[in-house]
Structures are given as structure tokens and as C-alpha cells.
N, C-alpha and C positions, 0 to 999 in steps of 0.2 A: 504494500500500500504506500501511496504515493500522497504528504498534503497537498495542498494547492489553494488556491483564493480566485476566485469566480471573478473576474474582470471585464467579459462581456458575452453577446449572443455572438452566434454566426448563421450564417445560413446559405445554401448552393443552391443556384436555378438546376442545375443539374447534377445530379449526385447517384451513386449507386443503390438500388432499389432496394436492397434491404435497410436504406438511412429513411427511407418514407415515415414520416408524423418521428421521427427522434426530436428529439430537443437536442441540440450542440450549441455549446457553451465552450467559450476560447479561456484557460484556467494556466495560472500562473504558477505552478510548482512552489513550494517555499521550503526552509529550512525552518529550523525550533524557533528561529528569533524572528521570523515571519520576512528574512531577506530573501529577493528571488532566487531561483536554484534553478541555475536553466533557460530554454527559450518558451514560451508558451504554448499551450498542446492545445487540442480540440478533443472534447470528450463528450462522449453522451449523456445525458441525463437522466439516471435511476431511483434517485430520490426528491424531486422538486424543487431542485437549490434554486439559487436566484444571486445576483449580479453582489457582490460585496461579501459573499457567505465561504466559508473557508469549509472545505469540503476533503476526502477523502478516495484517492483517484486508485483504481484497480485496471492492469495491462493483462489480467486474465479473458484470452481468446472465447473459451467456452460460455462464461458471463455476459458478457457482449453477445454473443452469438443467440444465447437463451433471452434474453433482455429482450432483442428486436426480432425474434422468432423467426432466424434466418441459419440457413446454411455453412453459405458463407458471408465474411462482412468484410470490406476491409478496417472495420472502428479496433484499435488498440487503446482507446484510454475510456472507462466509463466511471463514471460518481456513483461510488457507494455510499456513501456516509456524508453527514452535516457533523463539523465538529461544534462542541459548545462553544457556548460564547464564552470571553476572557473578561475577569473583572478587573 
């Protein structure tokens, strides 16, 4: 599992058919101290994050695959989790 911080949508006029009604969201990787780690990925959306929410990223092929009830897919990154909020 990978964090990340939800930074915006995305969306393709043309995309591969098993991404049809996905939610993709462009997510920022981070480290503990919440510095970027990385360049930013596109993941799908499994849990109903939304734009500012620091989320928990899975590059498990078969989760993906089962999420968008596809075969094949090319999606490597999808949102399993919403972390808590920090006080």
C-alpha cells in the first residue's frame, strides 16, 4: 500500500472499455511527513475519496481487475482506503 493525497479528477474522451463509469483521480504519493514521493499516478476510485482526502493506493492487478468487473484492464493504481484525519 501506497499513501497519497487526492489532488484532482481526470478524465479521457477515449479510454479503454473496461475504465467505462470508473472514477480517476490524479493522486500524489507522499511520505510520513506528507512530502511528495514521486511523480503523480492516476488511480481509480474504490472508496469515494474526493479532491484534498489522503487516501491509501493498492498496484494489486486482480483488485483492479475485480473493482471494474473486467478481464483485462490496463489501471495499476486503485484507492482502497481514506486515511483519518490529523489533529
Amino acid at each position: 500500500m501506497t499513501p497519497a493525497l487526492v489532488v484532482g479528477r481526470t478524465h479521457a474522451t477515449i479510454k479503454d472499455a473496461s475504465l467505462q463509469g470508473a472514477t480517476l483521480w490524479l493522486v500524489q504519493p507522499i511520505m510520513a511527513d506528507d512530502r511528495a514521493d514521486g511523480f503523480p499516478l492516476i488511480a481509480i476510485d474504490a472508496v469515494g475519496a474526493a479532491v484534498g482526502d489522503r487516501v491509501m493506493l493498492s498496484s494489486d492487478g486482480p483488485l483492479a481487475r475485480t473493482r471494474l468487473n473486467a478481464e483485462k484492464t490496463p489501471v495499476r493504481w486503485t484507492i482502497i482506503g481514506l486515511a483519518d484525519q490529523r489533529n
